[in-house]
N, CA, C and O atoms as CSV, one atom per row, in Angstrom:
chain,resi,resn,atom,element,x,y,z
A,1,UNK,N,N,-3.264,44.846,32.891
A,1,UNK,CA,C,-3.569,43.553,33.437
A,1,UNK,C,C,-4.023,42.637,32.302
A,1,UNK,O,O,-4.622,43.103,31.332
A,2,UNK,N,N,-3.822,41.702,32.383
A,2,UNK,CA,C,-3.900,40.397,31.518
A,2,UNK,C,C,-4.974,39.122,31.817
A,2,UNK,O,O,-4.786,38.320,32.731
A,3,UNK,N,N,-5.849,39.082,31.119
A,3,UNK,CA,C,-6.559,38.300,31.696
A,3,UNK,C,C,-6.728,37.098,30.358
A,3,UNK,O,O,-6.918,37.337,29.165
A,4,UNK,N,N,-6.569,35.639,31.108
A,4,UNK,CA,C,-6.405,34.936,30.451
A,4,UNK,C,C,-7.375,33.555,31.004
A,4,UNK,O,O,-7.800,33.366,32.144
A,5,UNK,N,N,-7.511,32.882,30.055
A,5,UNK,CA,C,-8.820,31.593,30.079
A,5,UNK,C,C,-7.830,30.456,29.308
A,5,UNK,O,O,-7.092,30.674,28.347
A,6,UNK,N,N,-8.014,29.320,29.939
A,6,UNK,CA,C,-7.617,27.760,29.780
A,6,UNK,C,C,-8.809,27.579,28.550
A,6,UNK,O,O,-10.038,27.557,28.618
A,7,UNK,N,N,-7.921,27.468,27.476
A,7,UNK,CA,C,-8.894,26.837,26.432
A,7,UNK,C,C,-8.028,25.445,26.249
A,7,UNK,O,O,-6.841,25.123,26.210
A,8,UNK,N,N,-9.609,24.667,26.142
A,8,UNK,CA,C,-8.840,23.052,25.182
A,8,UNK,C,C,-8.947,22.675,24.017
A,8,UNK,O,O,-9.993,22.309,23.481
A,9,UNK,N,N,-7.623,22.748,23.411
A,9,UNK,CA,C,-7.415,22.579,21.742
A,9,UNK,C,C,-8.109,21.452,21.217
A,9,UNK,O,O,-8.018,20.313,21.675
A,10,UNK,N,N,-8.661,21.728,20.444
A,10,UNK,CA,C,-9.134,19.804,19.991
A,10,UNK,C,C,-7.758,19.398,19.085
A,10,UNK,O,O,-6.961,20.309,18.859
A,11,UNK,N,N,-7.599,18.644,18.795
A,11,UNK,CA,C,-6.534,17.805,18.627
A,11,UNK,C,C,-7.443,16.581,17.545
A,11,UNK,O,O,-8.403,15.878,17.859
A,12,UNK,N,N,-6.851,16.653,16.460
A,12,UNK,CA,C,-7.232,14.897,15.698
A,12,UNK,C,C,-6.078,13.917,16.058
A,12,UNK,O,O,-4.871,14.154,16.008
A,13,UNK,N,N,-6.670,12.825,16.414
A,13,UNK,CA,C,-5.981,11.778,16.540
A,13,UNK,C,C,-6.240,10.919,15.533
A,13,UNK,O,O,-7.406,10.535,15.436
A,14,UNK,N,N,-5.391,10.496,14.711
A,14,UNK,CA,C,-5.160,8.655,14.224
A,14,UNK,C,C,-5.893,7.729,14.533
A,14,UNK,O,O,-5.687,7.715,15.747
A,15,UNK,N,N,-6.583,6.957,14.352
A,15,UNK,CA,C,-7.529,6.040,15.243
A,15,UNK,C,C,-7.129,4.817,14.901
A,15,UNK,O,O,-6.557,3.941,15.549
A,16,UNK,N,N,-7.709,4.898,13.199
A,16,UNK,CA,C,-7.086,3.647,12.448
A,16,UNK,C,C,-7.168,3.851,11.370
A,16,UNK,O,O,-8.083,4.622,11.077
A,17,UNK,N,N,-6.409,3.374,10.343
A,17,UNK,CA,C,-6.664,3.377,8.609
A,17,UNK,C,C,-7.322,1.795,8.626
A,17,UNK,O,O,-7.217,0.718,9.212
A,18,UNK,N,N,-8.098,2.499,7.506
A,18,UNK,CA,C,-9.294,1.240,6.770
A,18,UNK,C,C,-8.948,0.710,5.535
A,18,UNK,O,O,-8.763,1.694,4.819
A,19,UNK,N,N,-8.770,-0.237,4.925
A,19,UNK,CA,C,-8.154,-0.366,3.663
A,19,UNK,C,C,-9.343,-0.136,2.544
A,19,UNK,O,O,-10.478,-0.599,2.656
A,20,UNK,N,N,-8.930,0.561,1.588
A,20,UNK,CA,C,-10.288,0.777,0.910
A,20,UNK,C,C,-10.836,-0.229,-0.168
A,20,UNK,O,O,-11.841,-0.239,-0.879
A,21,UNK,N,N,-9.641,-1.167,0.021
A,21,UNK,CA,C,-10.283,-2.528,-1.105
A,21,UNK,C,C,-11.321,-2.980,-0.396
A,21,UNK,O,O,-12.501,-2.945,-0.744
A,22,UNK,N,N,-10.659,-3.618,1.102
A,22,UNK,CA,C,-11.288,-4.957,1.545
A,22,UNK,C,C,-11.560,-4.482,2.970
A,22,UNK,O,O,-11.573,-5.284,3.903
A,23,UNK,N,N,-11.774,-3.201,3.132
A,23,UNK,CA,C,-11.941,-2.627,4.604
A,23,UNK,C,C,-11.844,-2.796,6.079
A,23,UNK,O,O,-12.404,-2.259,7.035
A,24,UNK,N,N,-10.621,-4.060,5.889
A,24,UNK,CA,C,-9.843,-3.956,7.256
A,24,UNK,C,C,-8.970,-3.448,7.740
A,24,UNK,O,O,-8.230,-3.044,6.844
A,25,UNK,N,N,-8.659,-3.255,8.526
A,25,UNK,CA,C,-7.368,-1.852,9.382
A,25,UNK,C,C,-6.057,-2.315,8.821
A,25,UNK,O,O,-5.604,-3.453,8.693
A,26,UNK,N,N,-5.752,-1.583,8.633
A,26,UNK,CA,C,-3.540,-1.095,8.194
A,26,UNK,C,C,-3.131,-1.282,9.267
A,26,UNK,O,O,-1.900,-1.263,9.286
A,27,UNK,N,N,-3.739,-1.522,10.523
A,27,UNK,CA,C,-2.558,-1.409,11.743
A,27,UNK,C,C,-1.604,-2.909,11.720
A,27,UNK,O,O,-1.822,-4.114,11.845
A,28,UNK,N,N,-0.547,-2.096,11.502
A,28,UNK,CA,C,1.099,-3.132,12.050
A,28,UNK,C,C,0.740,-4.195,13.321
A,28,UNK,O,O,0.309,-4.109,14.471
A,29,UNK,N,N,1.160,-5.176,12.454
A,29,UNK,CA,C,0.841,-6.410,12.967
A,29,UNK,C,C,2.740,-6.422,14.407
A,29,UNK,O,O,2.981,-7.374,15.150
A,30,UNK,N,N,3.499,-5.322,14.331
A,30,UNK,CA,C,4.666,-5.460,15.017
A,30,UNK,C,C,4.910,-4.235,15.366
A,30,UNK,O,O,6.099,-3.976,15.551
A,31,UNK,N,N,3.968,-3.190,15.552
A,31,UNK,CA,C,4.007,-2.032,16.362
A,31,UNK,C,C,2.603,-1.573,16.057
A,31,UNK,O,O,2.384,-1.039,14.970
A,32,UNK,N,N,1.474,-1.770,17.088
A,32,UNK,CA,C,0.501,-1.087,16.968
A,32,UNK,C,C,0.187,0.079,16.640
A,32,UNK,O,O,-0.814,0.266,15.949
A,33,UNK,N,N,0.872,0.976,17.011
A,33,UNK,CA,C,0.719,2.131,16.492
A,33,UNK,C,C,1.199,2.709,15.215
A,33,UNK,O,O,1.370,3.895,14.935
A,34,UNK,N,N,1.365,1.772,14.578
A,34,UNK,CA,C,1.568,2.244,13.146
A,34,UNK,C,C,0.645,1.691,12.294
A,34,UNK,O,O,-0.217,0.853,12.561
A,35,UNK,N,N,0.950,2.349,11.002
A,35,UNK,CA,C,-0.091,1.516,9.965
A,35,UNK,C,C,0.970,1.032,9.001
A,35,UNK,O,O,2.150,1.333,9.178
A,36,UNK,N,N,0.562,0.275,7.968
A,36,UNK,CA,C,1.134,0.010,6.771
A,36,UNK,C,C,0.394,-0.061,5.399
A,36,UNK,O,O,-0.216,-1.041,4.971
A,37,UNK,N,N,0.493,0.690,5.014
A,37,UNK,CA,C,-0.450,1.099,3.821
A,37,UNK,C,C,-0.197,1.377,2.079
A,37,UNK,O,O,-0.153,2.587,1.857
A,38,UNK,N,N,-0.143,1.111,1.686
A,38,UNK,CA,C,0.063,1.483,0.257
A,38,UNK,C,C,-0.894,2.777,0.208
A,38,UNK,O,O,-1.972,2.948,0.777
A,39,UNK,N,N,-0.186,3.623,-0.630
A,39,UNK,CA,C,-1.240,4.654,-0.951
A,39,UNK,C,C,-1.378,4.853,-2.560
A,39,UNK,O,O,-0.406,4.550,-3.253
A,40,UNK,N,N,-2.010,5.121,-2.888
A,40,UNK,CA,C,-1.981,5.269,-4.382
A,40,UNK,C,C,-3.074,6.528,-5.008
A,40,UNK,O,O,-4.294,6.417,-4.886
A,41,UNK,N,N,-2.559,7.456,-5.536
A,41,UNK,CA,C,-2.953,8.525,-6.149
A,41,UNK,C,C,-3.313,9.241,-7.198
A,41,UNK,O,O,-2.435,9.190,-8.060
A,42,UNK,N,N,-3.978,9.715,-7.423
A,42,UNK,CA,C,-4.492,9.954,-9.032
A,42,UNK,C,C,-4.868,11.557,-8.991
A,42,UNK,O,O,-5.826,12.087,-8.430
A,43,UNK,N,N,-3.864,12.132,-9.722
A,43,UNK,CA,C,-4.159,13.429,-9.878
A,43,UNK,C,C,-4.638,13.924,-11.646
A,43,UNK,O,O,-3.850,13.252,-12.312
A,44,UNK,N,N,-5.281,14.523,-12.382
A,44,UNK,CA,C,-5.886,14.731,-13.602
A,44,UNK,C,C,-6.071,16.310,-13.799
A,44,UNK,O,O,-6.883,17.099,-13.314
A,45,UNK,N,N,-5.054,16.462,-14.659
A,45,UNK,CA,C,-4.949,18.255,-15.250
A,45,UNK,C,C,-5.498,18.604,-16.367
A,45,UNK,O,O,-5.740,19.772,-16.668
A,46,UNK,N,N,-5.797,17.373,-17.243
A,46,UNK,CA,C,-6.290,17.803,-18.288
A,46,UNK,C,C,-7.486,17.108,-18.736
A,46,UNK,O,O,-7.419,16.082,-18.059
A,47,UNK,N,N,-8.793,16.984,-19.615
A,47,UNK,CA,C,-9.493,16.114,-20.308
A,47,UNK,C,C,-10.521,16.077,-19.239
A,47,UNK,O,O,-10.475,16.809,-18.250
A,48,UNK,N,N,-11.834,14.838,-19.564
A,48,UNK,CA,C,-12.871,15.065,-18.647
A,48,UNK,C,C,-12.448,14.538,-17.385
A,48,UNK,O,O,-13.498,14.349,-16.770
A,49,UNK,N,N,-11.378,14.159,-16.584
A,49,UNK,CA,C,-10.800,13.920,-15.173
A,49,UNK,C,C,-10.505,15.624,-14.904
A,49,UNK,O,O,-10.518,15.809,-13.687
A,50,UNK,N,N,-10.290,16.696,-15.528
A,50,UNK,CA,C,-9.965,17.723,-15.250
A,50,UNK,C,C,-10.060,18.360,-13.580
A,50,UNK,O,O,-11.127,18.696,-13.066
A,51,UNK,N,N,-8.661,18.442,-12.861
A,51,UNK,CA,C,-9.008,18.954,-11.399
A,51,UNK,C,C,-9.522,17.562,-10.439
A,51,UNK,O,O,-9.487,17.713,-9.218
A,52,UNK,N,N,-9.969,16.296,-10.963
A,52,UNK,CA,C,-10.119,15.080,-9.949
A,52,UNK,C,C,-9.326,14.996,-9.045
A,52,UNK,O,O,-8.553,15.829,-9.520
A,53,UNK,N,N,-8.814,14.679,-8.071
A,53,UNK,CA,C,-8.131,13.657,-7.456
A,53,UNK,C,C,-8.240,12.984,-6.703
A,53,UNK,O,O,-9.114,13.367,-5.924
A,54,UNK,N,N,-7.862,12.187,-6.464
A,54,UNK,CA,C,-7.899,10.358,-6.049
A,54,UNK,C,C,-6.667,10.193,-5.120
A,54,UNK,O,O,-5.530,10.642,-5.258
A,55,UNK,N,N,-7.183,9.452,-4.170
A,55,UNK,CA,C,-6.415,8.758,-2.851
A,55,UNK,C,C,-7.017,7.492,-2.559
A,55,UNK,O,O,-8.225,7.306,-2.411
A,56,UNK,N,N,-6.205,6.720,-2.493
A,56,UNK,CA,C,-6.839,5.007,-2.183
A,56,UNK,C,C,-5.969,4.481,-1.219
A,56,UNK,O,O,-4.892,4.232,-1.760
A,57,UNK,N,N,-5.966,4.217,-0.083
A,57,UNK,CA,C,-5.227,3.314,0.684
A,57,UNK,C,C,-5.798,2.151,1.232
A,57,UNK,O,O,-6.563,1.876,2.156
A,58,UNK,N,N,-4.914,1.316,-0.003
A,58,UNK,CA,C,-4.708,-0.190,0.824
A,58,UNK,C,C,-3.949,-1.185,1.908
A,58,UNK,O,O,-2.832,-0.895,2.338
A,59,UNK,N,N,-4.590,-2.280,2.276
A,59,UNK,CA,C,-3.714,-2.946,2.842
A,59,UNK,C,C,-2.841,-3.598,2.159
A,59,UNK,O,O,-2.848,-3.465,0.936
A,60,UNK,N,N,-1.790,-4.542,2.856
A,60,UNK,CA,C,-0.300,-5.226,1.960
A,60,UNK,C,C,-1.103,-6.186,0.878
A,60,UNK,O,O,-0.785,-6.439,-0.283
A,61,UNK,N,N,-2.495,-6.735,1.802
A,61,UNK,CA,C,-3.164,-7.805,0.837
A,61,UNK,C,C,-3.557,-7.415,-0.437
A,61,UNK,O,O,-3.048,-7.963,-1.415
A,62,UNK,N,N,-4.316,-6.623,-0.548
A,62,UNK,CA,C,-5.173,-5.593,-1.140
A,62,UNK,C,C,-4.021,-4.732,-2.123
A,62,UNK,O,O,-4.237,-4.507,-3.313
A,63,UNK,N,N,-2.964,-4.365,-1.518
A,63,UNK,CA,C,-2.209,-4.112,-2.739
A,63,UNK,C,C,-1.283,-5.161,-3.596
A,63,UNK,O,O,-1.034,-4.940,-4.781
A,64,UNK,N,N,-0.811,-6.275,-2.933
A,64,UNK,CA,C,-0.468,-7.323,-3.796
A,64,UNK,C,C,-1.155,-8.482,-4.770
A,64,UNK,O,O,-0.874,-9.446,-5.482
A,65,UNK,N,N,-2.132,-7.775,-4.335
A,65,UNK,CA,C,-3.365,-8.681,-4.936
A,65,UNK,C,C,-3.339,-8.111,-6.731
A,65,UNK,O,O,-3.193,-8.638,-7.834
A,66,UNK,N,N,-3.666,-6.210,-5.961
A,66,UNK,CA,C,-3.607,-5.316,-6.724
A,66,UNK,C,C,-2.670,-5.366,-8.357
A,66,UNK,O,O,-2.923,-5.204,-9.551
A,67,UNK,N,N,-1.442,-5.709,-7.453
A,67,UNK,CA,C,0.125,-5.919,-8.201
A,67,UNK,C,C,0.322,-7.043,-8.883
A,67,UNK,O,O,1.346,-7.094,-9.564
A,68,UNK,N,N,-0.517,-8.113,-8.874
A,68,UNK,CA,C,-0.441,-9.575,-9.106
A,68,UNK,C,C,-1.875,-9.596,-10.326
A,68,UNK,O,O,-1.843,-10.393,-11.264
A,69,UNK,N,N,-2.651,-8.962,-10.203
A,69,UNK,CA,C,-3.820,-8.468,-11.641
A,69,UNK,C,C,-3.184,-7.639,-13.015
A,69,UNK,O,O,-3.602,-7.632,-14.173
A,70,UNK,N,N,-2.091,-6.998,-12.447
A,70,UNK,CA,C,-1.513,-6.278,-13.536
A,70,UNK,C,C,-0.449,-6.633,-13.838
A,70,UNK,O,O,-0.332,-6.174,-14.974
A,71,UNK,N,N,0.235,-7.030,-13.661
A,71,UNK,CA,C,1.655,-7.712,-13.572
A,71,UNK,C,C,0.931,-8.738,-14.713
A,71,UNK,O,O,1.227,-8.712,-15.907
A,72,UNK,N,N,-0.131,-9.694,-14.080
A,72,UNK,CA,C,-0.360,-11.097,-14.944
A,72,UNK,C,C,-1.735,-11.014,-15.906
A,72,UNK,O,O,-2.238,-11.664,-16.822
A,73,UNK,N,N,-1.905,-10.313,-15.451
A,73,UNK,CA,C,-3.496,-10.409,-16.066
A,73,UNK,C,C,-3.495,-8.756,-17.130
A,73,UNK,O,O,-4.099,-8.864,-18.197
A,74,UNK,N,N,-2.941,-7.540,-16.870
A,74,UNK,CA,C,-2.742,-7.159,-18.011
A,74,UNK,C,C,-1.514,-6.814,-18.061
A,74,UNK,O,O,-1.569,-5.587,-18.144
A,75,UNK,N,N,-0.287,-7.163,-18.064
A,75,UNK,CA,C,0.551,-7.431,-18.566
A,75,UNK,C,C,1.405,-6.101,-18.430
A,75,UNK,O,O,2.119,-5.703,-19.350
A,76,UNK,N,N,1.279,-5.440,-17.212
A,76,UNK,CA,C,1.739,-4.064,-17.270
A,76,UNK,C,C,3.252,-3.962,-16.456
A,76,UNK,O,O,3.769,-4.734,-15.649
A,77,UNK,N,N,3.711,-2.695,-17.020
A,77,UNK,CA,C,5.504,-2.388,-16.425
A,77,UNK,C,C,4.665,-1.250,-15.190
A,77,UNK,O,O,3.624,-0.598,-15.114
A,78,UNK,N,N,6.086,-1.583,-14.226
A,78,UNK,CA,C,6.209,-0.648,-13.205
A,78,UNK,C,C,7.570,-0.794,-12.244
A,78,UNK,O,O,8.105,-1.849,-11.901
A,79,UNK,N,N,8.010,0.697,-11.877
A,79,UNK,CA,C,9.175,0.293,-11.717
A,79,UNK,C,C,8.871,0.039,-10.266
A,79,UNK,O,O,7.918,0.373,-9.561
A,80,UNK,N,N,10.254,-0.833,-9.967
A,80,UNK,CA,C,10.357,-1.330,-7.994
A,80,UNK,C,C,11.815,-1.326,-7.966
A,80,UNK,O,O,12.628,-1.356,-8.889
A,81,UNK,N,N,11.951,-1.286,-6.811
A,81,UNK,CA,C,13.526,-1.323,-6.046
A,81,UNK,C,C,12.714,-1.530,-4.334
A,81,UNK,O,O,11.559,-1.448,-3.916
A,82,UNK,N,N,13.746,-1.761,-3.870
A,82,UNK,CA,C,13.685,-2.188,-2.240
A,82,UNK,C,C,14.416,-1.092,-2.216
A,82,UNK,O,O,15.422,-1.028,-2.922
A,83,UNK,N,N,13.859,0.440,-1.024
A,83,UNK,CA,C,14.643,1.263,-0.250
A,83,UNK,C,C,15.318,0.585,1.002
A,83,UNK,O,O,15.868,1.410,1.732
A,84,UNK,N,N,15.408,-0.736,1.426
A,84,UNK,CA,C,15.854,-0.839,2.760
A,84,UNK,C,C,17.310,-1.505,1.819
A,84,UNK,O,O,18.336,-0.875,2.072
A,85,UNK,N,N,17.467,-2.513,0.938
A,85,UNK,CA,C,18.617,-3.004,0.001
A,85,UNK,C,C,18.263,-3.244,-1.008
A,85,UNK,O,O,17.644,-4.221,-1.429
A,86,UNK,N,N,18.739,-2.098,-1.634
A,86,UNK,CA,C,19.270,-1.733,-2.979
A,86,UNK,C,C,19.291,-2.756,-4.059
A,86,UNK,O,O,18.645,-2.818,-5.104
A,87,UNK,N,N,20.191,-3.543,-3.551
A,87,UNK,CA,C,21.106,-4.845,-3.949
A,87,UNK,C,C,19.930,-5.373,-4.593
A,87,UNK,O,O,19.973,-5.361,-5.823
A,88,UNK,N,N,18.785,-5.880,-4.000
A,88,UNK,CA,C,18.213,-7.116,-3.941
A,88,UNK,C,C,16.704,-6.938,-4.590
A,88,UNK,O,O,15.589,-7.391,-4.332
A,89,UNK,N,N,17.391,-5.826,-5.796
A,89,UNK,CA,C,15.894,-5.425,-6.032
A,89,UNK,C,C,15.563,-6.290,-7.371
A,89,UNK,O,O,16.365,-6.731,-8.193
A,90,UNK,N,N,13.597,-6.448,-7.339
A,90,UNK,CA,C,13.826,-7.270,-8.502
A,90,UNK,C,C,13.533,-6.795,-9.623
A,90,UNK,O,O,13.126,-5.634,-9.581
A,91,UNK,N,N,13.604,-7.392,-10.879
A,91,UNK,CA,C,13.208,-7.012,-12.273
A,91,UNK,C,C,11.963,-7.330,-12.672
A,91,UNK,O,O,11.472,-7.977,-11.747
A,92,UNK,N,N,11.179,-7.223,-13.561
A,92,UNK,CA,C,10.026,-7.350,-13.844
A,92,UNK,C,C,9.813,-8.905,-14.250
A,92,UNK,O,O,8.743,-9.422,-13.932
A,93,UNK,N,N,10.767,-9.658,-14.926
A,93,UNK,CA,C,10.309,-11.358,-14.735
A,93,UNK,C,C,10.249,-12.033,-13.739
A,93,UNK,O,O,9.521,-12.957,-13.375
A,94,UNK,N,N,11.769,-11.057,-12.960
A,94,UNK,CA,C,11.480,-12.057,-11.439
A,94,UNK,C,C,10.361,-11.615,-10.622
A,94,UNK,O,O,10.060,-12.501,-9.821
A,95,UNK,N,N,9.490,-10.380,-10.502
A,95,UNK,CA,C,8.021,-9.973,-9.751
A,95,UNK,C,C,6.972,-10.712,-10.657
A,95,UNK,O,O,6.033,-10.981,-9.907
A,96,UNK,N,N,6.631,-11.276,-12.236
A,96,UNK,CA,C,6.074,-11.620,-12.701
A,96,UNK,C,C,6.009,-13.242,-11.951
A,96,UNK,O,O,5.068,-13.682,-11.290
A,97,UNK,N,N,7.613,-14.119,-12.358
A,97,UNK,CA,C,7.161,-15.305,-11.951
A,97,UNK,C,C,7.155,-15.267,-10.522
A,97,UNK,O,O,6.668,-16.364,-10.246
A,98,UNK,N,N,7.452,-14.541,-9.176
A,98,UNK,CA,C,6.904,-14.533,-8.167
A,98,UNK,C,C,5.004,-14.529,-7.809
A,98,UNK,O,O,4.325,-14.985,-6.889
A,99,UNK,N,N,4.762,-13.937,-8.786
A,99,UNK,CA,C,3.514,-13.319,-8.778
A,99,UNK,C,C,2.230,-14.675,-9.444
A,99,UNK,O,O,1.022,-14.865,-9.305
A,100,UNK,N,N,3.204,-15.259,-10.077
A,100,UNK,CA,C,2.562,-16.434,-11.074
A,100,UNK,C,C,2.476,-17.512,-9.956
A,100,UNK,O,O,1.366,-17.925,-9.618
A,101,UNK,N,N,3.657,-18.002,-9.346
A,101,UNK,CA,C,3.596,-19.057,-7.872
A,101,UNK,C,C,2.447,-18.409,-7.038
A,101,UNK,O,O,1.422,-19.081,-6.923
A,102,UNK,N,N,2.489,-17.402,-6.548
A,102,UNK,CA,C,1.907,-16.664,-5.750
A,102,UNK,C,C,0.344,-17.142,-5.992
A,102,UNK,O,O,-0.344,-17.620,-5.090
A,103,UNK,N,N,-0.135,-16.929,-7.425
A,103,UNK,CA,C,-1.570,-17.151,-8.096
A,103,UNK,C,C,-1.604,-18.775,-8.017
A,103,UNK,O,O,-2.378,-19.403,-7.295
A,104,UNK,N,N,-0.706,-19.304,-8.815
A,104,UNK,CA,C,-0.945,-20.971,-8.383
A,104,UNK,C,C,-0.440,-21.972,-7.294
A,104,UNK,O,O,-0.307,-23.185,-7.457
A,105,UNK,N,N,-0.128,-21.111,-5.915
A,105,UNK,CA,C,-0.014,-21.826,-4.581
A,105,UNK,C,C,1.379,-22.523,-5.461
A,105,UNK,O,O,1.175,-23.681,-5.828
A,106,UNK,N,N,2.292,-22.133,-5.704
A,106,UNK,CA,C,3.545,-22.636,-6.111
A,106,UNK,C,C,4.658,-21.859,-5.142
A,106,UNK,O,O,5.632,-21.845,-5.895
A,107,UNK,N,N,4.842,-21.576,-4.608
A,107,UNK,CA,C,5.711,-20.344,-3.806
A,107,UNK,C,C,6.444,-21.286,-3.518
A,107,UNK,O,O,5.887,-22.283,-3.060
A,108,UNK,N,N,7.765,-21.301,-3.664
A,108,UNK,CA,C,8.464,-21.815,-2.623
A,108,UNK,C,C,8.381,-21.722,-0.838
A,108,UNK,O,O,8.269,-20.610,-0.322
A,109,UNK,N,N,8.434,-22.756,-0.123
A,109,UNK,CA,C,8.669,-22.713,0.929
A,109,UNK,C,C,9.099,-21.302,2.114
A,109,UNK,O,O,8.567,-20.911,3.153
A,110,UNK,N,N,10.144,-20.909,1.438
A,110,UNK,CA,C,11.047,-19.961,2.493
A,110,UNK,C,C,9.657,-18.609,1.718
A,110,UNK,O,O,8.557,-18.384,2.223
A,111,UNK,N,N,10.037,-18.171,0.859
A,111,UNK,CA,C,8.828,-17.233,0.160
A,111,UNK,C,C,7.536,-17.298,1.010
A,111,UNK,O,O,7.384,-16.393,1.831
A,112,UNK,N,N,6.607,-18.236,0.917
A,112,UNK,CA,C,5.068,-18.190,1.578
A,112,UNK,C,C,5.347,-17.495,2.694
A,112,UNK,O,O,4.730,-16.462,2.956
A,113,UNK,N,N,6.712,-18.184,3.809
A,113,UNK,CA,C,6.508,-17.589,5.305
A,113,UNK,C,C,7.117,-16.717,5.223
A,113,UNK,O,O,7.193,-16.094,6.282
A,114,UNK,N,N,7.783,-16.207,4.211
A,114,UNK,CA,C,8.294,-14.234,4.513
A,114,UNK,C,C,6.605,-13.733,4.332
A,114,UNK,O,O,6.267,-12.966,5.233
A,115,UNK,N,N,5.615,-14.017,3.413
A,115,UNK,CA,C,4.585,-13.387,2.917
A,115,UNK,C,C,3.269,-13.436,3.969
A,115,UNK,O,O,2.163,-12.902,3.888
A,116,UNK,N,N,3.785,-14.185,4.849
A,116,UNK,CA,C,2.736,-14.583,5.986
A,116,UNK,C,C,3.495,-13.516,7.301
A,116,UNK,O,O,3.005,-13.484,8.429
């Protein structure tokens, strides 16, 4: 004979992501139940970081903000492409002078309201 008991699993749920710059929620402004997040990671094998690692998730603000300090302010490479088209990916002058309008309220028109 078999004797058996109803147990209830706990279960974690998702609640919300917090952005860790500026600590407002990742939730998708066009499907609530998602987030949108940059994540960014830091793993260290060798030297006094030895065994660290690092997880930061930001929001879109919080990471373009992020992208727009280094890009202009120290002057750094990183690669990008668009996974949704290929085609339309940009190069590092065209994310620089995007990034430069962006800092001096220069954006073109059609630009600001994709970014809004």
């Amino acid at each position: 004979m078999r004797k058996t008991k109803t147990v209830v699993a706990r279960k974690t749920q998702l609640v919300d992501v917090i952005c860790d710059g500026c600590g407002c929620s990742c939730r998708s402004q066009l499907d609530r139940n998602e987030f949108e997040t940059a994540e960014i990671t830091g793993v260290f094998n060798e030297g006094d970081p030895a065994g660290d690692r690092f997880h930061i998730e930001l929001c879109s603000a919080c990471f373009f903000d992020l992208l727009e300090w280094f890009l202009l302010d120290k002057k750094g490479v990183l690669e990008y492409y668009n996974i949704v088209d290929q085609d339309q990916s940009a190069d590092m002058d065209e994310l620089r002078l995007y990034f430069a309008h962006r800092r001096s309220g220069t954006l073109p028109v059609q630009l600001a309201q994709e970014e809004e």
